[in-house]
N, C-alpha and C positions, 0 to 999 in steps of 0.2 A: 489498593494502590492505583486503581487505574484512574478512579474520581479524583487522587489527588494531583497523576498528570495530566491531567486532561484540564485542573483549575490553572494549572501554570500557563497554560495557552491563552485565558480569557483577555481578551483585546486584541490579540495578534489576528494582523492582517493574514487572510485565507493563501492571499498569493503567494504566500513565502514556503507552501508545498512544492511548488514548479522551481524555486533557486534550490529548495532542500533534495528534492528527488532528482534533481540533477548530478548530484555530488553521490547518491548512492552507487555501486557498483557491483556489479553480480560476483556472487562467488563462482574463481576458474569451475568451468565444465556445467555450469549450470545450462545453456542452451542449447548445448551438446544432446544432453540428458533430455531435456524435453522434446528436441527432435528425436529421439532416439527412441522415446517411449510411445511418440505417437504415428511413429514408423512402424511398432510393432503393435499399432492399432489397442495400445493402452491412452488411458488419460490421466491427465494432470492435475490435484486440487493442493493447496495452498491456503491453510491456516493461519493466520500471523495473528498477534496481542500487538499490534501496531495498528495502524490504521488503512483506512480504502485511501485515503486521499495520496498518498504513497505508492500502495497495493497496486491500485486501477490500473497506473502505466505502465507497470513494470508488468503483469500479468497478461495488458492486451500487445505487447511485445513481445511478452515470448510466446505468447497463445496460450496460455493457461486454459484450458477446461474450464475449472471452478475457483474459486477463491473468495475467501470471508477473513471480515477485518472488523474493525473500529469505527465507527461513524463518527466523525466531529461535529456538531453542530454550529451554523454558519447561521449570523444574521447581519446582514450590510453589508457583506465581504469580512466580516472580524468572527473568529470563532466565540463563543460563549463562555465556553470554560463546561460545557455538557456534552454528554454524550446523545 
C-alpha cells in the first residue's frame, strides 16, 4: 500500500509539504508529555508510516530524541512517485 501512495505523489511539487505541514496540529497534551518525559530524563522516539518530509518539523519542535519515517524521493523539486 505504501508503493501505491507514494505513485499518487509523482509530479507533485516538493513544496507543497511546507502549506501541508502547516495545517497539521498536535494532538491536546502532546508537548506537555515530551517536556514531561525529558524532565524526567527519559527520551522520546516516534515511528510514523508517514513521511520525514512532515516528521522533520514537527519532531525538531518538540525535540524529539529519535524519529523514523518515509523518504520521498525528490528530483527538480517534484517527487517521483518512489520511495
Amino acid at each position: 500500500s505504501l508503493a501505491e501512495r507514494v505513485a499518487t505523489l509523482a509530479g507533485v511539487d516538493a513544496g507543497c509539504c511546507a502549506r501541508v505541514g502547516a495545517r497539521i496540529r498536535l494532538t491536546a497534551g502532546a508537548r506537555e508529555l515530551v517536556n514531561a518525559v525529558h524532565a524526567a530524563d527519559g527520551a522520546i522516539a516516534v515511528v510514523s508510516g508517514g513521511f520525514h518530509e512532515l516528521l522533520d518539523p514537527i519532531a525538531a519542535d518538540l525535540g524529539l530524541d529519535h524519529h523514523r519515517a518515509n523518504r520521498l524521493e525528490v528530483v527538480d523539486g517534484r517527487f517521483t512517485g518512489s520511495t
